[in-house]
C-alpha positions in Angstrom: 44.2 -1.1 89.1 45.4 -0.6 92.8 48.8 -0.6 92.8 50.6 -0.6 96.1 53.1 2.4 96.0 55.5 0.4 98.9 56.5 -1.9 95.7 58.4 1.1 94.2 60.3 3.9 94.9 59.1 7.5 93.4 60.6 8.9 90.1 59.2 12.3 90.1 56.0 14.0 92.1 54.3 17.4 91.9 52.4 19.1 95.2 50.6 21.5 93.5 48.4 23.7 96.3 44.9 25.6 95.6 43.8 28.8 98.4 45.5 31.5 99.6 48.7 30.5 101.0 52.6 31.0 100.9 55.4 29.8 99.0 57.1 29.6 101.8 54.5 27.8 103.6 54.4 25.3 100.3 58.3 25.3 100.2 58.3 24.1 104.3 55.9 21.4 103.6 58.0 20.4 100.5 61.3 20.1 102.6 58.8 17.9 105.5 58.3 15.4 102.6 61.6 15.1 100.7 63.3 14.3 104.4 60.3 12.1 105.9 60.0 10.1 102.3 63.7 10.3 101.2 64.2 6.8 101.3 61.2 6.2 98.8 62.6 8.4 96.3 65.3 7.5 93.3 68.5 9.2 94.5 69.8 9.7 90.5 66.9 12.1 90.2 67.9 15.8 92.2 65.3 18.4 93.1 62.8 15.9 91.8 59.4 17.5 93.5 57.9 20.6 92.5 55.1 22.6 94.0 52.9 24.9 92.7 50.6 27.3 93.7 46.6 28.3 92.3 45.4 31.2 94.1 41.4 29.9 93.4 40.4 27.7 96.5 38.6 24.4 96.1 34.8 25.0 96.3 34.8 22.7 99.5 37.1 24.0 101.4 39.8 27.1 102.0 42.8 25.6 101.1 43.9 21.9 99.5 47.1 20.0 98.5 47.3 16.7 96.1 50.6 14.9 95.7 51.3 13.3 92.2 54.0 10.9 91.7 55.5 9.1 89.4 56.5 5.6 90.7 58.4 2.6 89.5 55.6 0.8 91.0 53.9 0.8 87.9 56.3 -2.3 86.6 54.6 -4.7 88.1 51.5 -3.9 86.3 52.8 -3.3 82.8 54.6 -7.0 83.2 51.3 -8.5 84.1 49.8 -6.2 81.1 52.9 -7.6 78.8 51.8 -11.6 80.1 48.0 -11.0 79.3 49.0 -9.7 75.6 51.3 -12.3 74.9 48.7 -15.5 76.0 46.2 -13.8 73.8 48.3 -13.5 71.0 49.6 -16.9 71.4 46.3 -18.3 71.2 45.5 -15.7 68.1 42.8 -14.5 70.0 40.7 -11.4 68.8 43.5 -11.0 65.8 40.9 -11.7 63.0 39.3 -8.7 64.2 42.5 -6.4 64.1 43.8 -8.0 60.9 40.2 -7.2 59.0 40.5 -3.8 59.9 43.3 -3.9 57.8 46.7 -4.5 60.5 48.8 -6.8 59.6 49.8 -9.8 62.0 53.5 -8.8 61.6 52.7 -5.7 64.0 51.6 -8.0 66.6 54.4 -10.0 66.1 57.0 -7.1 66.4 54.8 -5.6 69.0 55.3 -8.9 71.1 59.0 -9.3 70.6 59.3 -5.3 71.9 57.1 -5.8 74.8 59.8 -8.8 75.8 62.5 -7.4 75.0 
């Protein structure tokens, strides 16, 4: 699911790098994103990015970066996720096929009153 990252702000990221190159040179590009994208971070969270460094280069190219975040983004989905189980379940939909397997409907039940709560 594409979720559009501008919908949340950032809990947590890693930058890890692969090649040959400095922790200094990592640390400058870490301080270049915490004080372009400060505003998209949670401010309860300190020293929430952390960088890393793997010495063995991407077969593609000489050096490479990927940034990894967690984001509150994701809400949006798990509500929409949360709406689809509970219109299924409403309807009892699929549960003769969880309940012959041996679950009992009480799980969903519970499971449905969690997801709401």
């Amino acid at each position: 699911s594409n979720v559009p990252i501008e919908d949340g702000k950032f809990l947590t990221a890693s930058m890890p790098y692969r090649g040959q190159i400095s922790t200094q040179e990592t640390d400058e590009n870490l301080e270049k994103v915490q004080a372009s994208k400060a505003e998209d971070f949670v401010e309860w969270i300190p020293n929430n990015i952390k960088s890393s460094v793997i010495d063995v280069a991407p077969v593609d190219a000489n050096i490479s970066a990927t940034f990894i975040t967690n984001t509150t983004a994701l809400k949006a989905m798990f509500q929409r996720l949360a709406s689809q189980f509970s219109a299924l379940y409403k309807r009892k939909a699929f549960l003769h096929w969880y309940k012959g397997e041996g679950m009992d409907e009480m799980e969903f039940q519970e499971a449905d009153k969690n997801v709401v709560d």
